[in-house]
N, C-alpha and C positions, 0 to 999 in steps of 0.2 A: 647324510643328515636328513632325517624327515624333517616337513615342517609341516603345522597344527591350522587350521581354519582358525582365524582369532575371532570367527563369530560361534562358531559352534563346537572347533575341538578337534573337528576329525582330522584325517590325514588327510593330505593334500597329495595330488596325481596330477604331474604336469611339468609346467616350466618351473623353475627354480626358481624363479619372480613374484612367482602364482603368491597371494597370501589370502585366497579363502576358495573354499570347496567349490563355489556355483554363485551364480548370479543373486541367485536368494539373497544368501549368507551375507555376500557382498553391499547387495542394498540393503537390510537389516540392519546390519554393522554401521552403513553410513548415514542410517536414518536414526539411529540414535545417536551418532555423533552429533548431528545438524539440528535434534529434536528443537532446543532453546530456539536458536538463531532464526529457525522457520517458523517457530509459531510467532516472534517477536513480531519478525516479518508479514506472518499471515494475517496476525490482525491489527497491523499499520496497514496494511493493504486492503485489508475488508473497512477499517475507519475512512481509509480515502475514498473507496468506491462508493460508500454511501453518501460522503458529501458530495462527491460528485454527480451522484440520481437524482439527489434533494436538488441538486441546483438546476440540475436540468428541467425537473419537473418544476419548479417554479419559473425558472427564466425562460420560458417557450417563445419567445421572439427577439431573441437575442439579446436584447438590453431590456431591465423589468428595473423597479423596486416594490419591498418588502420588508417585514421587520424581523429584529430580532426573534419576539419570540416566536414567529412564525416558523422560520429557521431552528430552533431551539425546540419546539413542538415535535418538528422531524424528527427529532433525534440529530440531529448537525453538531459538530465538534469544530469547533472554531480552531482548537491545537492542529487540527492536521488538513495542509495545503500542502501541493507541489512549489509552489514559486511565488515570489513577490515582484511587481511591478513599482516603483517611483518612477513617475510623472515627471515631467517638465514643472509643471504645475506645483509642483509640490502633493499630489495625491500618492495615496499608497494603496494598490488594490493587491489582494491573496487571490489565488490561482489556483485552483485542479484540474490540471489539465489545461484544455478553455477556454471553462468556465472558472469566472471570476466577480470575486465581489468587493466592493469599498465601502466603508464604513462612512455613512451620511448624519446629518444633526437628527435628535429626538431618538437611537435607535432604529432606524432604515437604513438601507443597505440596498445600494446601487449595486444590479447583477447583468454582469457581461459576458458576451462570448466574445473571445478573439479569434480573429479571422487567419486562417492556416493557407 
């Protein structure tokens, strides 16, 4: 029984397990499988990264405040953090990483790093 490359066709030469010609074929085949799932992924991942620069570049001493639109200016995306913090306090700060920030009266925003 031959069997067929199920990215490109050809015949296959090798172990009986084998199911594509070469390495190519192989990552081709799985890179359109995965195409959705990774760009999903790629750009939750470019939206984190940048809030995470934005913060960094403003909070350059570990603890700052700022404002929204300061923040929003950047280009910052408030939808997407790593992790939430609740406080003893009752406070709730969002996280990348971090860096972190809580939401203060008038539109400011207390910006933290936490200590690793």
């Amino acid at each position: 029984m031959t069997k067929n490359c199920l990215e490109c066709g050809e015949k296959i030469i090798g172990r009986e397990d084998k199911k594509f010609c070469s390495d190519g074929c192989r990552n081709a085949y799985n890179n359109k499988m995965n195409k959705d799932s990774n760009n999903l992924m790629r750009n939750i991942n470019n939206k984190l990264r940048k809030n995470y620069r934005i913060l960094c570049e403003l909070n350059g001493e570990g603890k700052s405040k700022t404002t929204k639109s300061k923040l929003l200016s950047k280009g910052f995306d408030f939808e997407f953090f790593t992790s939430i913090l609740h406080t003893k306090t009752g406070n709730t700060y969002y996280f990348l990483y971090d860096q972190g920030y809580m939401a203060l009266e008038n539109d400011y925003f207390m910006l933290v790093k936490r200590d690793h």
